[in-house]
BALUMKE-280095 format. One record per atom (N, C-alpha, C, O): x, y, z. Coordinates in steps of 0.02 Angstrom, whole numbers, plus 32768, in hexadecimal, padded with zeros to 4 digits. Example, Ala and Ser with C-alpha at 12.3 -4.5 7.8 and 13.67 -1.06 7.14 Angstrom:
2
82947EE48186/82677F1F8186/82947F5B8186/82C87F5A81A7/82827F908162/82AC7FCB8165/82858002818A/829E80398192/
This chain:
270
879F3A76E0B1/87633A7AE089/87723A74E03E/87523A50E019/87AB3A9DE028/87BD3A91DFEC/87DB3A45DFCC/87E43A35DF92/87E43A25E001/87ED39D6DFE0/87B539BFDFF1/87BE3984DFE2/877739C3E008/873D39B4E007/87263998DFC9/87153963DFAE/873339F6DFB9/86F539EEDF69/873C39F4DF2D/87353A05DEF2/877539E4DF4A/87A739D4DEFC/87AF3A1CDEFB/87E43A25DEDE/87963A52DF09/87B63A99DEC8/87FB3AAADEDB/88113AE3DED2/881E3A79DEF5/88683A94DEF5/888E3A6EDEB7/88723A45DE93/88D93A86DEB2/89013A60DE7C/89313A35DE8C/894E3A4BDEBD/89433A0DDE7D/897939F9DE95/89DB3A23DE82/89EE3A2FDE49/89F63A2ADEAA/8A313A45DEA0/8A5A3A27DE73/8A5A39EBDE68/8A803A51DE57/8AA63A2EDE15/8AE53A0EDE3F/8B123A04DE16/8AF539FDDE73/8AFD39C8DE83/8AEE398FDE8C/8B11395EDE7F/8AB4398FDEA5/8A89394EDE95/8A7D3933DE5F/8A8038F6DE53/8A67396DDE2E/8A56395FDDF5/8A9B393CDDC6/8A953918DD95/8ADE3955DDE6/8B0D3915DDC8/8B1138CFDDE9/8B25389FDDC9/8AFD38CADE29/8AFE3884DE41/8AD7386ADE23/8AE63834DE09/8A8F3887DE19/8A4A3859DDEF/8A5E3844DDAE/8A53380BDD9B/8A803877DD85/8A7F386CDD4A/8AB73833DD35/8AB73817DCFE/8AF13823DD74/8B2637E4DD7F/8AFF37BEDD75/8AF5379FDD40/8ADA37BBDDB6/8A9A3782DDC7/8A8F3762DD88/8AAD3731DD71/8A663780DD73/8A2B376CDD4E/8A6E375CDD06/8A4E373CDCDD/8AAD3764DCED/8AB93769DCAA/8ADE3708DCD3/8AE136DBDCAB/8AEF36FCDD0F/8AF636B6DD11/8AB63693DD0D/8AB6365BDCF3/8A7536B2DD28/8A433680DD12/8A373664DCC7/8A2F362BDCB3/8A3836A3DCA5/8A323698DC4B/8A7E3676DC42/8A7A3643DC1F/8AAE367FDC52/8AE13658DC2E/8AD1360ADC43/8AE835DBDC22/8AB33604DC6E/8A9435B2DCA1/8A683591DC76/8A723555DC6D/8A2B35B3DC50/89FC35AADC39/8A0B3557DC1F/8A3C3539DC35/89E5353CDBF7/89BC34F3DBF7/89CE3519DBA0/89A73543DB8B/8A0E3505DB74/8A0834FCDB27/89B73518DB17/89A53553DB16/899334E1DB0D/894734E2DAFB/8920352DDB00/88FA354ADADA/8941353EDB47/88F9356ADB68/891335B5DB47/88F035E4DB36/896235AEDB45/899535F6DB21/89733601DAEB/89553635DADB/897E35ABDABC/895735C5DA78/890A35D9DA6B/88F93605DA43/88E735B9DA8B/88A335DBDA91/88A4360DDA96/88883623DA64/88BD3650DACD/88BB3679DADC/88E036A9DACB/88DF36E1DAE2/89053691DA9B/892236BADA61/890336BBDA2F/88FB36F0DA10/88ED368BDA1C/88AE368DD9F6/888A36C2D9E0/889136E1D9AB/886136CBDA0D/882D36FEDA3A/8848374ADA3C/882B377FDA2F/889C373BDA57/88B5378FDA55/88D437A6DA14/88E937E0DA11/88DA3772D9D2/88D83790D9A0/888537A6D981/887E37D3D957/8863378ED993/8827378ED972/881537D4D98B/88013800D965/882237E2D9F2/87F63823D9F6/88173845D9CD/87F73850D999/88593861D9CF/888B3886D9A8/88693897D974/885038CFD96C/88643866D94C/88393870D8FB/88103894D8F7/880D38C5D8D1/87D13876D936/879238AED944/87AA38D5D956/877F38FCD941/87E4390AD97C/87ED3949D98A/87F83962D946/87D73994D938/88223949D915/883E3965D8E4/87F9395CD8A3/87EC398DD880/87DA3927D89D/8797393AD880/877E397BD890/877C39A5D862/8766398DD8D8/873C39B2D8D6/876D39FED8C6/87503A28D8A3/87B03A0DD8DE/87D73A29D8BF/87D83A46D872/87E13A80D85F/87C839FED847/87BD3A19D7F0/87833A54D7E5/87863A8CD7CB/87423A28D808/87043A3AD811/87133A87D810/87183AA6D7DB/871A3AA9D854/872B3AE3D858/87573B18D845/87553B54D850/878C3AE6D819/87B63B21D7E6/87A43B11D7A8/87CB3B19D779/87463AEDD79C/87683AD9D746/873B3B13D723/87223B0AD6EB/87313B55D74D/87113B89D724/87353BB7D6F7/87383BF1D70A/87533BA5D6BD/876D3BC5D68E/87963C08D695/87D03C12D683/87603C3CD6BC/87623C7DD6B1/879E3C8DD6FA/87CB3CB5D705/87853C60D716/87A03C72D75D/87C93C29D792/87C53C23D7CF/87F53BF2D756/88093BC8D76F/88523BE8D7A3/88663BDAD7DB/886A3C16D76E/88AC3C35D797/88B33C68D7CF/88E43C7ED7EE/886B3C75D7D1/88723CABD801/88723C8FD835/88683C52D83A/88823CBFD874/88A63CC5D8A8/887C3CAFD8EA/88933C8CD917/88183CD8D8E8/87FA3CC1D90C/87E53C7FD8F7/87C83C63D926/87EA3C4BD8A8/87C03C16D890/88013BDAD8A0/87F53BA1D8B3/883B3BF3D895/885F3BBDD8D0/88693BA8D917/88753B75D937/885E3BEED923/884D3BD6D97C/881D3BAFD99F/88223B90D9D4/87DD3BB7D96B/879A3B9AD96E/87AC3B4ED965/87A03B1DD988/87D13B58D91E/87F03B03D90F/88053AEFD94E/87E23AC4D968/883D3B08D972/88603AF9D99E/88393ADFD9D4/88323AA2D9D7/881C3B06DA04/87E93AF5DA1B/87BC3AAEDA15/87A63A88DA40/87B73AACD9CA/87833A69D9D4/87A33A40D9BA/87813A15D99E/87E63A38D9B6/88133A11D9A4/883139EED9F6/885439BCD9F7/88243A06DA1F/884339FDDA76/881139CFDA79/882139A7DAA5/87C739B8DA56/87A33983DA72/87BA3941DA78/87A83914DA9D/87F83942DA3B/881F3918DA4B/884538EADA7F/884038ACDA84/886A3912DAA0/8893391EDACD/88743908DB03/888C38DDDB28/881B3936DB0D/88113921DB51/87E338E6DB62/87CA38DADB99/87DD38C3DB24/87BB3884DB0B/87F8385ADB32/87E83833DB5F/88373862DB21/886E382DDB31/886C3844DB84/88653815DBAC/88713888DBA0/888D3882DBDB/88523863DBFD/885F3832DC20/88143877DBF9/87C4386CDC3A/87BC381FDC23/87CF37EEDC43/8795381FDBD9/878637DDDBD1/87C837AFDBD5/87B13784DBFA/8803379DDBC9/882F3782DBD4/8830375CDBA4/88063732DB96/8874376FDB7B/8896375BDB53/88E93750DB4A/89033757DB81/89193742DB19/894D3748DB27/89713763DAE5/8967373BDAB8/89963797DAD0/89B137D2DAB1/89EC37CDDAA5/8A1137DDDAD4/8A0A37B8DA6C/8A5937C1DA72/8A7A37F3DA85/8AAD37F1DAA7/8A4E3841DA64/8A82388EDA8A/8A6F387DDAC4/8A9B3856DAD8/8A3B3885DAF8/8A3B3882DB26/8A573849DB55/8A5A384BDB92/8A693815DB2A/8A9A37DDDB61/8AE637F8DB70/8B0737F7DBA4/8AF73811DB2C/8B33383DDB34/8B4A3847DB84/8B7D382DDB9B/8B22386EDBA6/8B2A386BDBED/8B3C382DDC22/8B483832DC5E/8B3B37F9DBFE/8B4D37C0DC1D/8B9E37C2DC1D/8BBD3795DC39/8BBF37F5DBFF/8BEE37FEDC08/8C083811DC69/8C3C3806DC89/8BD73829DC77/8BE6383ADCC5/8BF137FDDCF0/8C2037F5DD17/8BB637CDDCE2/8BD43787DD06/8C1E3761DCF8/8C41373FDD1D/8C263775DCBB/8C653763DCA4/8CA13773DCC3/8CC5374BDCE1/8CAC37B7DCBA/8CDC37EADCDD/8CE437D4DD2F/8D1837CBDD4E/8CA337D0DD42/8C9E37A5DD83/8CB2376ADDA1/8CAD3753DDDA/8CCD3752DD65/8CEB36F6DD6E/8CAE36CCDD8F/8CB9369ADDB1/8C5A36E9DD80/8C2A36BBDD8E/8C143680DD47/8BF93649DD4B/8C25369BDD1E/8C123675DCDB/8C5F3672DCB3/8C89369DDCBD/8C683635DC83/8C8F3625DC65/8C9F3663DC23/8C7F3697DC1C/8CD3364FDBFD/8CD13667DBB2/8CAD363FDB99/8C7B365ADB82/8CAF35F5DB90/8C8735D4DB66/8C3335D5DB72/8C1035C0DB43/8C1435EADBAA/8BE635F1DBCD/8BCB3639DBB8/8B8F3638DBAA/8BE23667DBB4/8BD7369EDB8A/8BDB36A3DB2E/8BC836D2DB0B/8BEE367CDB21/8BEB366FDACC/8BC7364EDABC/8B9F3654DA8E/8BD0361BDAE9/8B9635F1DAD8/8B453613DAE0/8B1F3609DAB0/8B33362EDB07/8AFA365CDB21/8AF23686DAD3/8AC13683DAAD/8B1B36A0DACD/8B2B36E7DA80/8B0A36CEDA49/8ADB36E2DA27/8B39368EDA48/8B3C3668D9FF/8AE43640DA0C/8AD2363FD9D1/8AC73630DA20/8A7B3611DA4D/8A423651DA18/8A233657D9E4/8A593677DA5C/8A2A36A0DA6D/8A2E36DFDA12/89FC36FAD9FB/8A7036E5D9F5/8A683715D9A2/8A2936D2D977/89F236D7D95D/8A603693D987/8A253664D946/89E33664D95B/89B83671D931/89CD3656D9A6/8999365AD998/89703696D9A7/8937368FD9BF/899036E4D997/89783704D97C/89613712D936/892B3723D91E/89983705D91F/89A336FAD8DF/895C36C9D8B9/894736DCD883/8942369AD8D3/8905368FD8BE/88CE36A3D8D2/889B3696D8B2/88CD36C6D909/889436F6D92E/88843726D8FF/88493735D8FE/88AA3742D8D8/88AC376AD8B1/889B3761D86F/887F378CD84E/88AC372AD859/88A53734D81D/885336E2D80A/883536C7D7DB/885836E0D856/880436BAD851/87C336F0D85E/878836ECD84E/87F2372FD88B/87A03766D873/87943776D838/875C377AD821/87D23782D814/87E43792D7C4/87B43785D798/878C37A8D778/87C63731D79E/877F3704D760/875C370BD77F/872F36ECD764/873D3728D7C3/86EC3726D7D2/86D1376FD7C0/86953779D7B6/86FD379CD7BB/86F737D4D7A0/86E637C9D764/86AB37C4D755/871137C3D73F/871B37AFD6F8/86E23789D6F0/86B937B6D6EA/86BF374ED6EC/867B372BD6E5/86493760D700/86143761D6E0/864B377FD723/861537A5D74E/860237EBD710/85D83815D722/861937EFD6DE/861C3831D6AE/8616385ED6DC/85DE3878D6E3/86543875D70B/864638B3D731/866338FAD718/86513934D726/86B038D3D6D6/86DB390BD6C9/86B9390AD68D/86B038D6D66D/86A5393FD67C/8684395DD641/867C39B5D636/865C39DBD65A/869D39C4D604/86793A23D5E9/86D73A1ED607/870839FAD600/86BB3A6ED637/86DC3A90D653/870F3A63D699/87423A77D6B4/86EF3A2BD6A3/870339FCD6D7/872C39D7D6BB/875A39C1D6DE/872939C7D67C/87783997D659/879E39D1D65F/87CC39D3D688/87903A03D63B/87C63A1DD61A/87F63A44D669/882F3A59D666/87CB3A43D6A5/87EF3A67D6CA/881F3A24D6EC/88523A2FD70E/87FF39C9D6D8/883E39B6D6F6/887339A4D6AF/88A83986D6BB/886739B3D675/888439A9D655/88C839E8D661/890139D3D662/88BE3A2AD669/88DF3A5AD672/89073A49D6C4/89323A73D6D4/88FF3A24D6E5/890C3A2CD720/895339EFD720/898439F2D745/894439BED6ED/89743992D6E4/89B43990D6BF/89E6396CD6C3/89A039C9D695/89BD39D0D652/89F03A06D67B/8A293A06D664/89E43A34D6B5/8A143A7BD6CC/8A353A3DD6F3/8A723A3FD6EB/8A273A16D711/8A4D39F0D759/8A9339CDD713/8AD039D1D713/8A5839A7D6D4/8A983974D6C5/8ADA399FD68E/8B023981D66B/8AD339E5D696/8B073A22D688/8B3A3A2AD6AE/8B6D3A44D697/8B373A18D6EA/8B523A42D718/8BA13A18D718/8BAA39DFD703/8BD13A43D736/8C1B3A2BD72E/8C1F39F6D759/8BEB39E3D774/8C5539D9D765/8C6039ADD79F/8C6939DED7E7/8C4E39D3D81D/8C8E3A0CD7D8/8C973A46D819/8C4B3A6AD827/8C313A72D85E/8C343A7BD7F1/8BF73A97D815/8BCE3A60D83F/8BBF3A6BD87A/8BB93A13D816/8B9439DDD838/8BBF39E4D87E/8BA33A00D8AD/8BFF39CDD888/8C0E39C8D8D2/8C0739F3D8EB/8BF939E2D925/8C083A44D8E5/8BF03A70D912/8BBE3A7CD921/8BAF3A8CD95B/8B933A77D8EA/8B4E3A81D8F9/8B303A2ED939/8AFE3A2DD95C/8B523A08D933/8B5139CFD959/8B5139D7D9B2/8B2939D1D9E1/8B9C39E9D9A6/8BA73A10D9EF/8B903A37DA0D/8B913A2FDA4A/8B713A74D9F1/8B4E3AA2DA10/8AEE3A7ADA20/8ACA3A74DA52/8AE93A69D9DE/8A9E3A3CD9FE/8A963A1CDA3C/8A683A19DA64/8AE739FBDA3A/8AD139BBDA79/8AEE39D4DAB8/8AE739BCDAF0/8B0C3A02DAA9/8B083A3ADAED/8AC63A4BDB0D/8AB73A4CDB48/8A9E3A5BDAD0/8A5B3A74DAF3/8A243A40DB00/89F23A56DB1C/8A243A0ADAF3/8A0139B3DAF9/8A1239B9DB29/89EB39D0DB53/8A5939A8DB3C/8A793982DB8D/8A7539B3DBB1/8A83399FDBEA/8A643A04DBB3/8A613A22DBEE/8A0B3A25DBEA/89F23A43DC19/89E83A11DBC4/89A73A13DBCC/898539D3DBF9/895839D6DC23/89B3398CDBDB/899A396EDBF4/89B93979DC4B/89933966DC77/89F83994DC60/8A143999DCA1/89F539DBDCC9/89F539E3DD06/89DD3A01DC9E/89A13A2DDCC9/895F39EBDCC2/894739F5DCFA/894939CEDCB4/88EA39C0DCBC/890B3987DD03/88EA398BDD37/89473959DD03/89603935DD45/8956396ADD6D/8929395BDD94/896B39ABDD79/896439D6DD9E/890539D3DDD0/88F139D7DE0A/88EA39CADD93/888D39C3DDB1/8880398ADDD8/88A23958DDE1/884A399ADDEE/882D396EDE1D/87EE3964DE0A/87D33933DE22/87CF3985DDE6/878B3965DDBC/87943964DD7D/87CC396ADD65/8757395CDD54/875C3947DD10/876839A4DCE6/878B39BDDCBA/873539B9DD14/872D3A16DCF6/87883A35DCF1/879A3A57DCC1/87A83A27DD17/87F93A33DD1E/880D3A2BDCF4/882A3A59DCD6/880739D1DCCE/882B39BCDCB5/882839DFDC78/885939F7DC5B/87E039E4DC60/87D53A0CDC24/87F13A3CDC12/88183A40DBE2/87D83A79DC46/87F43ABBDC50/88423AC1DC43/885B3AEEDC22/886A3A84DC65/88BC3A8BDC6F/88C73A77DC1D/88FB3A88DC01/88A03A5ADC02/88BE3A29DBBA/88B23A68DB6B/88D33A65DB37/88883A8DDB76/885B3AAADB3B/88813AD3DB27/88903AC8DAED/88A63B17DB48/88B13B44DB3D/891C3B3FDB18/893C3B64DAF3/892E3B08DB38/897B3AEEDB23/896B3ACEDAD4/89913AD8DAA5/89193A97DACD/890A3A80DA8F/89203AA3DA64/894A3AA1DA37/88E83AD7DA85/88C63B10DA56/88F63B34DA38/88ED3B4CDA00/89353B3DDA5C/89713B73DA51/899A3B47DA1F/89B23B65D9EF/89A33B12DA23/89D73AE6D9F7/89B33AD7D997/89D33ABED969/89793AEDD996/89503AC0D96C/89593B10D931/89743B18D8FB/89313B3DD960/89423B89D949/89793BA6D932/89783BD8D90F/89BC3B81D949/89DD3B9DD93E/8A013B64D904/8A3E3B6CD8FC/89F33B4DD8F3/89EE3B23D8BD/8A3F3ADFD8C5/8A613AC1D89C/8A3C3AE4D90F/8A713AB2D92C/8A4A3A62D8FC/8A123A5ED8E1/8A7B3A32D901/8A7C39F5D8E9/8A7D39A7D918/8AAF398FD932/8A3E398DD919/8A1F394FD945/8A3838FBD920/8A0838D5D915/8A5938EED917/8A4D38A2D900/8A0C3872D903/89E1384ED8EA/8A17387DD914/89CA384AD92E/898C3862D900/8968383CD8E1/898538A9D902/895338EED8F5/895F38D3D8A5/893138C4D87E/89BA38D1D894/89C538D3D842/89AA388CD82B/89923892D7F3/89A63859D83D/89A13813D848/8963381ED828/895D381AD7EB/8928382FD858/88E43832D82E/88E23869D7E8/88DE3859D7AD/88E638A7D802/890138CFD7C1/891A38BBD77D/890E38DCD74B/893B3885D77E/89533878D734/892C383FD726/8926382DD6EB/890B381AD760/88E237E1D74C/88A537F1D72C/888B37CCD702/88853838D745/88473840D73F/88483860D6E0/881C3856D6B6/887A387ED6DA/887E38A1D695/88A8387DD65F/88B23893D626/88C2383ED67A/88CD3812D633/88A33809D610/88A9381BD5D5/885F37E7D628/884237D7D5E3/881E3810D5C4/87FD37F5D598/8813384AD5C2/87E83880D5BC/881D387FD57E/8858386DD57A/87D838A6D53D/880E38A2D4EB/882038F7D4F9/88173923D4CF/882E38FDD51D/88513950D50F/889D3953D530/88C53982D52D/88A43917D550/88E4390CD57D/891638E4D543/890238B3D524/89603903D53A/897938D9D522/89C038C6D548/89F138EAD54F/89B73879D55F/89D53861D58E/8A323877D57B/8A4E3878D544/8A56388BD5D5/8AA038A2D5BE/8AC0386BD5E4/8AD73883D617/8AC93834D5E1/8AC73812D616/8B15382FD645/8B1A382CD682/8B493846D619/8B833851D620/8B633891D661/8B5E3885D69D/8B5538C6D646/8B4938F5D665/8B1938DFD6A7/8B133908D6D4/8AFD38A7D6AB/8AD33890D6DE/8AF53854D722/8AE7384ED75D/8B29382DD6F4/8B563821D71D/8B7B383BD747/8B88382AD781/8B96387AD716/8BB23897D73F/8B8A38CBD77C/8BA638D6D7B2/8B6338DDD771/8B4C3907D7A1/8B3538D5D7E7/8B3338EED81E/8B273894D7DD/8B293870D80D/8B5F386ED830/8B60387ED86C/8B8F385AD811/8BBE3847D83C/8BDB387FD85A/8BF23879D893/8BDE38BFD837/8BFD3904D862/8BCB390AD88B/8BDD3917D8C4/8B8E3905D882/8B613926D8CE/8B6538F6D8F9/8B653906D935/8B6938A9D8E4/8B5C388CD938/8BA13888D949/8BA83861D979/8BEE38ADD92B/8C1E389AD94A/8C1838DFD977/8C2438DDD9B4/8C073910D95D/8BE2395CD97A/8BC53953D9BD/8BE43962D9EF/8B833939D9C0/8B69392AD9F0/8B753914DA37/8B5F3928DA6D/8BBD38C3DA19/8BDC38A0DA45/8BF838E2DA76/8BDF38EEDAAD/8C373912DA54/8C5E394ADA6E/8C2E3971DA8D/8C433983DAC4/8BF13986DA80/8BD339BDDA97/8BAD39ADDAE0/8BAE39CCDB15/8B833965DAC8/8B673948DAF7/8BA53912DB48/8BA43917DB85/8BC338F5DB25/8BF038D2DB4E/8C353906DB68/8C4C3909DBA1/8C453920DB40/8C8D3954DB58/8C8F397FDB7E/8CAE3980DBB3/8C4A39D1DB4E/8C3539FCDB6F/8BFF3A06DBAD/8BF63A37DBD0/8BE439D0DBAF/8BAF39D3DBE9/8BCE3997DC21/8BDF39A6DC5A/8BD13963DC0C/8BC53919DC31/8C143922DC64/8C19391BDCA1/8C513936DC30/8C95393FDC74/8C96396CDC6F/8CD0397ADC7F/8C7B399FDC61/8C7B39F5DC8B/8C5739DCDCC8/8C8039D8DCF5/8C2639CEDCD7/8BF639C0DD09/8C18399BDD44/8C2439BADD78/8C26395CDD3C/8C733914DD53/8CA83941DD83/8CBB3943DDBE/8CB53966DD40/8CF53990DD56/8CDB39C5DDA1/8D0339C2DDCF/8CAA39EADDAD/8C963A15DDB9/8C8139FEDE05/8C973A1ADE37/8C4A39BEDE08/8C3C39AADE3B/8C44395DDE51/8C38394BDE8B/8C5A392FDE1A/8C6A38EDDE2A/8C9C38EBDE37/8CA338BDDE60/8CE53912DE27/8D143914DE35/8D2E3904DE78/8CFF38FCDE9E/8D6338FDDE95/8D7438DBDEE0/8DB23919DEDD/8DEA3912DEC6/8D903965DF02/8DB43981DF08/8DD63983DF52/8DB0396ADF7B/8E13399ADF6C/8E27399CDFAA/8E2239E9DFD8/8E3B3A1EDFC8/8DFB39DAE015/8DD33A0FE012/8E093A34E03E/8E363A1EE062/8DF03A77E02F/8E1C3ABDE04A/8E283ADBE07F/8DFC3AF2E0A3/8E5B3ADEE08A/8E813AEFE0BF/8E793B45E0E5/8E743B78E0C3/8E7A3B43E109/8E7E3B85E134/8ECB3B8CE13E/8EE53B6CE16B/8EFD3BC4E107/8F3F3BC2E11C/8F4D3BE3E154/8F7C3BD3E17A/8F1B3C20E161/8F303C4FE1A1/8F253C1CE1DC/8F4F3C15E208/8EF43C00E1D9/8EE53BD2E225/8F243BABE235/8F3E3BA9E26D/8F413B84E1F0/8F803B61E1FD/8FB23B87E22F/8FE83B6EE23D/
């Protein structure tokens, strides 16, 4: 009855065969259809992290503890824009590392996918940007909270960006490897929100997330561009991400149940 109506989960065994599965379909993909759909998964991103500003840009109460979680929270609309409606995510391809490990997909087949799927995030992002930007949405308290939000990220060391990297895309790739876990759309949600929510709060570091972030608060006159400090925080978080998302989740997982272990012996029976 319970596979009837779906309310079961799938086992995190399965849930590593699916997630093999499916990281050779995306490494397969059609050039064209990758970039479209990277496209799209930089753009939701943006909208998670838009509505993100929205909800921390109240002055009094941007730092507090319940007004980031809230951020957090409606910052996951992101996320589950890419997993239901379907899109394609550089942290979250990260996991295509499992097909890899698998000897189902190439190295060049996996970089190639990476290198695809960041650029055309990379304009997903920074095409909600100018529609933002034309749209006069950042204004008052709404510039200045993404002006403040760009200005702490393009501070940060190279060690903090990669850690804060790693720990984020820890919580992406086990969000997106819990919602594979669902069998309806309500799952997927449920499995994706609360890992968002925890990474965003805790003021972990998104590439993709920073991508729109610095796009949206260049032209605003209260931002004064670091580009040094903005480079770099790119490149430490998505090398962050790669480790957190591909290392800590994608061959912990490989290791755990893809592995070709030799199975165990009964010594007393011998």
């Amino acid at each position: 009855m319970a596979d009837v109506f779906g309310v079961d989960a799938y086992s995190p065994d399965q849930i590593a065969e699916r997630v093999e599965t499916v990281g050779v379909k995306k490494a397969r993909l059609h050039p064209r259809t990758t970039l479209a759909l990277g496209v799209l998964g930089g753009g939701f991103i943006g909208l998670g992290a838009l509505l993100y500003t929205f909800l921390v840009s109240e002055p009094h109460a941007g730092h507090s503890p319940p007004t980031r979680f809230l951020g957090g929270f409606g910052f996951s609309v992101g996320l589950i824009l890419v997993v239901v409606a379907g899109a394609e995510l550089f942290t979250g391809n990260n996991l295509l590392v499992m097909a890899w490990a698998g000897k189902r997909i190439s190295t060049l087949e996996l970089i190639r996918n990476w290198l695809l799927v960041f650029v055309s995030n990379l304009f997903g992002a920074l095409g909600l940007a100018v529609l933002v930007t034309l749209a006069g949405s950042l204004k008052a308290d709404f510039a200045a909270a993404a002006v403040r939000i760009a200005e702490s990220k393009s501070s940060l060391t190279f060690t903090e960006g990669f850690s804060r990297g790693i720990l984020c895309n820890v919580f992406v790739c086990l969000a997106v490897w819990l919602a594979m876990a669902g069998r309806t759309v309500t799952d997927k949600i449920l499995a994706i929100v609360l890992p968002v929510t925890a990474f965003v709060a805790l003021g972990f570091e998104h590439s993709i997330a920073n991508l729109y972030l610095f796009s949206v608060a260049a032209p605003l006159r209260n931002y004064q561009l670091n580009w040094q400090g903005i480079g770099l925080n790119l490149a430490s978080v998505t090398l962050g991400n790669i480790v957190g998302g591909a290392g800590m989740v994608a061959l912990v997982y490989h290791f755990v149940y893809r592995h070709a272990w030799e199975p165990v012996t009964d010594s007393k029976a011998e």
